[in-house]
N, C-alpha and C positions, 0 to 999 in steps of 0.2 A: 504494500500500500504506500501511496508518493507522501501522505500526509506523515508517515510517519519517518521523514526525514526531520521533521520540527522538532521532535523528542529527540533524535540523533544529534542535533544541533546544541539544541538547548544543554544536552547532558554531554558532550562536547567542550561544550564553553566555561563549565562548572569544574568539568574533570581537567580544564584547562589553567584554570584558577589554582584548585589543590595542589597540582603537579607539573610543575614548571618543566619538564623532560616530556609532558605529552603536549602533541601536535596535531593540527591537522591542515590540510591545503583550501584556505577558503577562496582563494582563487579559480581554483578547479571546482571545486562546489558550486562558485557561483555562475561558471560558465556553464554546467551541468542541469544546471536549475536555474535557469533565468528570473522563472517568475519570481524568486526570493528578492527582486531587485524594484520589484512592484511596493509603495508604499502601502504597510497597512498595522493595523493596532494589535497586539498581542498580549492577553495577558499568559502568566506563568507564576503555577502553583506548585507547592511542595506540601506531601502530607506525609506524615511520619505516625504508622498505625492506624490511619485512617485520619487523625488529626493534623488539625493544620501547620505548618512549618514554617511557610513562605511563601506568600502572592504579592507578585508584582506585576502592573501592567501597563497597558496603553488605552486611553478609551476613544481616542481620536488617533487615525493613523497623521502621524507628522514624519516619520524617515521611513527606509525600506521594509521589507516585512524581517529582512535577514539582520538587519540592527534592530530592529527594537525586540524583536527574538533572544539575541545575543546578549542585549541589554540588560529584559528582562528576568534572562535565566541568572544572571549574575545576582541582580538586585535583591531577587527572591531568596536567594540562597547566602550572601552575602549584605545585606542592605536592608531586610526587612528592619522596622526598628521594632518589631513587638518582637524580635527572636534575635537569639546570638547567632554570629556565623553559624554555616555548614561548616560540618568537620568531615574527615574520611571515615572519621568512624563510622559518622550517620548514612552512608550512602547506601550501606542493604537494607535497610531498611525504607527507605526512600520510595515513595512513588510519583510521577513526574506527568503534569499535566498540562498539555499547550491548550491554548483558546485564541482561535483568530476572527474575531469579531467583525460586523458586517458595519456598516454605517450607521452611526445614531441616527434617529428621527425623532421629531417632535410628536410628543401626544397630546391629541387638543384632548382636555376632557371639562366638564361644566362644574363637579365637585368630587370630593374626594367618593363618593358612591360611584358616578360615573367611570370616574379610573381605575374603582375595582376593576368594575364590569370591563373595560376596554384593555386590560391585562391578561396575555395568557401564559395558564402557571407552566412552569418548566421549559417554556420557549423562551418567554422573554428575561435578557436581561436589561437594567434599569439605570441611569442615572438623576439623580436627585441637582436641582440647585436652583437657589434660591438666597442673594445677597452674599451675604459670606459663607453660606453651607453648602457644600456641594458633597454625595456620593454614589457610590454604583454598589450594585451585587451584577453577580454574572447569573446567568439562569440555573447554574450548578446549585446556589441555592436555597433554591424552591425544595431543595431534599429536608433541608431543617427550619423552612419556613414554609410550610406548604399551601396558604392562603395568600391572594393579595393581601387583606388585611394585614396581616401580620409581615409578609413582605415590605409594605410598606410602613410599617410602625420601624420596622427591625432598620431599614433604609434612614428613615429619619434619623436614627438617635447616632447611625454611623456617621451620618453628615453633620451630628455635633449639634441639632437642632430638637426641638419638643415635638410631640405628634400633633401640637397646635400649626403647625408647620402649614398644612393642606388647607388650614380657613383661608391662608396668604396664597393658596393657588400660585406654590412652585412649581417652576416648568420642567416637566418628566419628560425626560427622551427614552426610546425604547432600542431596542438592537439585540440582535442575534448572534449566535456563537456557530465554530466548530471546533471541534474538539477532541483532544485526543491523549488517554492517560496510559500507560502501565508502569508497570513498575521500576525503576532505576537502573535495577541491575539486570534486567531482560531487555532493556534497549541497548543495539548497541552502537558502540562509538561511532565517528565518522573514522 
């Protein structure tokens, strides 16, 4: 499967980080794989036992898909500030998730009832903002918030805002994913 060159990459760039003796031809990759040269938004997640480790991403594509990939795998694993580095110890345990998201779009909605209804669970992922607060969840999840409602409660309070938020009619953007996980040590390198 070609999608799963983005795992190859990402866990590449990590295993590139750790180990200053590993290498790979991104040259050659890139000519190999053009589209990576295509701008687009990536996020990139680390879950260690099924919880979370490290997500970093992009919600707007601003560089190619193949930096902010590279970017992102770094950041996640190195850069989160809720987590310490990765270590090499953590890597069996490791499972490595890319998400290459579609374009935001506006969602008109009339109140926050209407945006339930105009939400759908486990397709859509969300961006929140509104003045100083801004956040996203990815459609991933809708596994531990599995209403709008509560999507959008859980949404607010990550954007740092009260659920009084939706009487101010912030503007929700909506976008979709693809996506592609397994586990660390069964991807392999470039």
């Amino acid at each position: 499967m070609l999608d799963s060159i983005f795992l190859r990459i990402a866990k590449s760039a990590i295993l590139a980080r750790l180990d200053d003796s590993y290498k790979y031809d991104e040259d050659s990759l890139l000519e190999q794989y053009p589209f990576l040269l295509k701008d687009a938004a990536v996020f990139v997640t680390l879950k260690q036992a099924g919880d979370l480790r490290g997500c970093i991403g992009s919600v707007v594509a601003h560089r190619t898909l193949y930096d902010d990939l590279v970017s992102n795998a770094l950041s996640a694993a190195f850069s989160d500030p809720r987590f310490q580095s990765l270590t090499t110890d953590e890597l069996q345990y490791l499972t490595l998730e890319v998400s290459v998201l579609s374009e935001p779009e506006i969602l008109e909605y009339k109140d926050f009832e209407d945006l339930c209804n105009k939400i759908t669970p486990h397709v859509d992922g969300l961006i929140l903002k509104h003045d100083i607060y801004q956040g996203t969840f990815l459609p991933q999840v809708w596994a531990q918030l599995p209403t709008p409602k509560l999507f959008l409660e859980h949404l607010s309070m990550k954007a740092g805002s009260s659920l009084s938020i939706y009487e101010e009619h912030p503007t929700i953007y909506r976008y979709r994913v693809d996506a592609i996980e397994d586990n660390f040590d069964e991807v392999l390198p470039l």
